[in-house]
N, C-alpha and C positions, 0 to 999 in steps of 0.2 A: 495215500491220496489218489485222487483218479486224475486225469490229466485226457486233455482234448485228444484230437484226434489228426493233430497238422504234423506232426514226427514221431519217428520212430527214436526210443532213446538207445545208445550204446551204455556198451561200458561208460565210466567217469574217468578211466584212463586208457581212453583209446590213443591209438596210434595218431602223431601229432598234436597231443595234446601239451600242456604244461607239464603233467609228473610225468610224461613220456620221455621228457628232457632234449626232444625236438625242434621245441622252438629257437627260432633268433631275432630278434630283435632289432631297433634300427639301432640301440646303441651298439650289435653287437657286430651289423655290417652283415647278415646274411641271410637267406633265404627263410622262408617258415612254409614246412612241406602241407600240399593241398592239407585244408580242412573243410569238411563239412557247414554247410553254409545253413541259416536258419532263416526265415521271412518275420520281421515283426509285423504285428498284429493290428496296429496302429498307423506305422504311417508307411508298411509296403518295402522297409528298408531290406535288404540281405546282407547279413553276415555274420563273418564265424561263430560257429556255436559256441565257443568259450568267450567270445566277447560279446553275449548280448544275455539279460536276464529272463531265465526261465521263471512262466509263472506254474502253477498247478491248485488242483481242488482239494480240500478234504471230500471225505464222505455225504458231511453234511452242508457242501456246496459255498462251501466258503473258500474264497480265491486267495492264495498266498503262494508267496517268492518261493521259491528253490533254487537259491542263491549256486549250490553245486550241483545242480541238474543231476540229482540221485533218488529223484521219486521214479517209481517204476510205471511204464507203461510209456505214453505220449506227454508232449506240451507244449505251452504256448507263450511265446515267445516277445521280448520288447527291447527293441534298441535305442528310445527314446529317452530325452535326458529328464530328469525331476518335473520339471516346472513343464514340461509337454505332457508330460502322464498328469499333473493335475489337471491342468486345462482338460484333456480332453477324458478326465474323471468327470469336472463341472460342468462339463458338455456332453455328459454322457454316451459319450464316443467308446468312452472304455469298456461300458457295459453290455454295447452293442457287438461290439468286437469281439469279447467274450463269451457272449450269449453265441452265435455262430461259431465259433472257436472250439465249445464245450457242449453243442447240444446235441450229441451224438455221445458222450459220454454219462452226460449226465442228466441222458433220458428224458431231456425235458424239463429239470429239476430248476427249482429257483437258483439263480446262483448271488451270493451273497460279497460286494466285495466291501473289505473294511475299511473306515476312513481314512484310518491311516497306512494306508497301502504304500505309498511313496516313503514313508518314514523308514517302514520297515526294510522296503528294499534298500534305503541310505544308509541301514544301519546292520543288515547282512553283508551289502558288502565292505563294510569298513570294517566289520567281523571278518569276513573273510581277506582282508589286507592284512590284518593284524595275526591272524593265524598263519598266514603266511612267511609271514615278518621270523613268527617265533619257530613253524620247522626250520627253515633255515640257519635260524641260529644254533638250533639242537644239533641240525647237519655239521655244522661247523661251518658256517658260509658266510656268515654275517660278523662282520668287523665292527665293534663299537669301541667310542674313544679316538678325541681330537688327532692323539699323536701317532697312535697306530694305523690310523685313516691316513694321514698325511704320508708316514712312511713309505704303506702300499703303496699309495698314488702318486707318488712321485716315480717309485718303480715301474710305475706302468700296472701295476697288479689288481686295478680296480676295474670291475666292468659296470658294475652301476654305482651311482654316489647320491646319497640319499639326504636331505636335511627337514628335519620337523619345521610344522608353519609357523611355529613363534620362534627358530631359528636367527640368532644377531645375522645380523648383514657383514658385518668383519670375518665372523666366525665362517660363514658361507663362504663368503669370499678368499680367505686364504686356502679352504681345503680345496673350494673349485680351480684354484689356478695350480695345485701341486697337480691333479689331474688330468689337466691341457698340459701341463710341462709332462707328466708320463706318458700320455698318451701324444704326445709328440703332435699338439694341435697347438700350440699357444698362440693367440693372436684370434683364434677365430671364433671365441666368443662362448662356448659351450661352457653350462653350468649346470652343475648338477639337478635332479629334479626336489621342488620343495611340495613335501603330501602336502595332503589333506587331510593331516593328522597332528596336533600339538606332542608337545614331548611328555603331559603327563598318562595320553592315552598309548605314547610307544612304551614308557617306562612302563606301566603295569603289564604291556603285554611282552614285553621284556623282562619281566621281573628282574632290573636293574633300576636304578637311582638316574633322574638327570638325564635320559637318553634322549640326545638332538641330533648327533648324524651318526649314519649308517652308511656300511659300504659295504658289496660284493663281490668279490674275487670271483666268481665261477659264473660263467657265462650263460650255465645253462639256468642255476638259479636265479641270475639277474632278468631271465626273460621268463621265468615264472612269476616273479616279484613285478615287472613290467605289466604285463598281462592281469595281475589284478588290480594293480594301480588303474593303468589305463579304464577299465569299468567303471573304478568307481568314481574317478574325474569325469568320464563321457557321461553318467549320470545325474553327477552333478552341474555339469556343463562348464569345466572347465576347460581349457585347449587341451587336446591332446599332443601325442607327440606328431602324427600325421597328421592334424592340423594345423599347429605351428609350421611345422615343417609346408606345408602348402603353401602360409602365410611369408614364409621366408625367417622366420625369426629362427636362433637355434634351437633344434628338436628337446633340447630338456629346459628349456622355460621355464624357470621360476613361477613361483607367485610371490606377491610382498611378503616383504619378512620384517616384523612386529617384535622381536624378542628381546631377551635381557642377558643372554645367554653366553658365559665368558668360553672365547676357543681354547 
């Protein structure tokens, strides 16, 4: 792909990055070392280059995601959620954006973007959550199963606590209060976080039956696992955890739970 002319790309595992195993997170309580900052294209925001979507060109000038910013060369960049990138599709703001972004790359060249541009980006990174989801598993980092979740987290041994969005609300609710009693917070409201992912898209990408919570024992995995969550909530425009957190509500916020699902 050819890619504009506004950054220079690195490695995909640079130093502070997620695989770098760097990060920390607000559930983890600690700092996250400088990262590389990026400018969107759109609305002038700056920030870290793992938390906003790269776009790029093919050859023949057509605009697509690069969901792990692994196309070579330069790109450009959007921190803006779903429903802003359409509007400013239908206003063709994003063309123009583009068009200045890429004309230096691609010489002048028409450039093409597909209608379903936003889909695709919703559905890269829900790809990329899910893959996520499943090296960790293979690492050996991801707990699944009521009782074995419970166990950890009552120990104190879970650092992120995870429930699919058709997750029962009992079900949720008992494993997030074994978690406030490990983690020696009880009382102050902290509750796991609910994707944006039902449990028949964790199960396939689990290759298990039935899979509604998830937990992670390792810190460093839970703030790679965080880091692509958080994408693909800000995209969708869900609260984040540092918007919740602005708002005052506790930083893992829920969203409704809809399910039928026995703890």
């Amino acid at each position: 792909m050819r890619t504009p002319n506004n950054e220079p790309l690195g490695s995909d595992i640079a130093e502070g990055s997620p695989e770098s195993g760097t990060f920390r997170d607000a559930q983890t309580r600690g700092p996250r070392k400088a990262e590389p900052e990026r400018k969107c294209i759109l609305s002038g925001e700056h920030g870290a280059r793992d938390a906003l979507v790269r776009l790029a060109v093919s050859p023949d000038g057509l605009v697509l995601p690069d969901i792990h910013a692994k196309a070579p060369g330069r790109g450009a960049w959007l921190a803006v959620s779903r429903a802003e990138l359409e509007t400013a599709i239908a206003k063709g703001k994003l063309k123009g954006a583009l068009a200045r972004a890429f004309s230096k790359s691609v010489g002048g060249a028409a450039l093409t973007v597909p209608e379903d541009l936003p889909q695709r980006i919703e559905d890269g990174l829900r790809r990329a959550l899910l893959d996520r989801l499943g090296l960790e598993m293979r690492a050996g980092h991801l707990i699944l199963g009521s009782e074995r979740i419970a166990e950890h987290a009552r120990g104190g041994a879970v650092d992120l606590l995870l429930h699919a969005s058709d997750a029962r609300e009992d079900g949720n609710r008992k494993l997030d209060q074994a978690w406030r009693v490990g983690r020696d917070v009880e009382g102050s409201g902290e509750i796991g976080v609910v994707l944006p992912l039902d449990r028949a898209a964790l199960s396939v990408a689990m290759g298990r039956d039935n899979v509604v919570h998830m937990a992670l024992a390792d810190a460093a995995a839970a703030a790679r696992v965080s880091l692509a969550l958080e994408r693909l909530k800000h995209f969708l425009g869900h609260p984040t955890a540092d918007a919740a957190t602005q708002a005052g509500e506790p930083p893992l916020a829920g969203m409704d739970d809809r399910s039928k699902d026995e703890f």
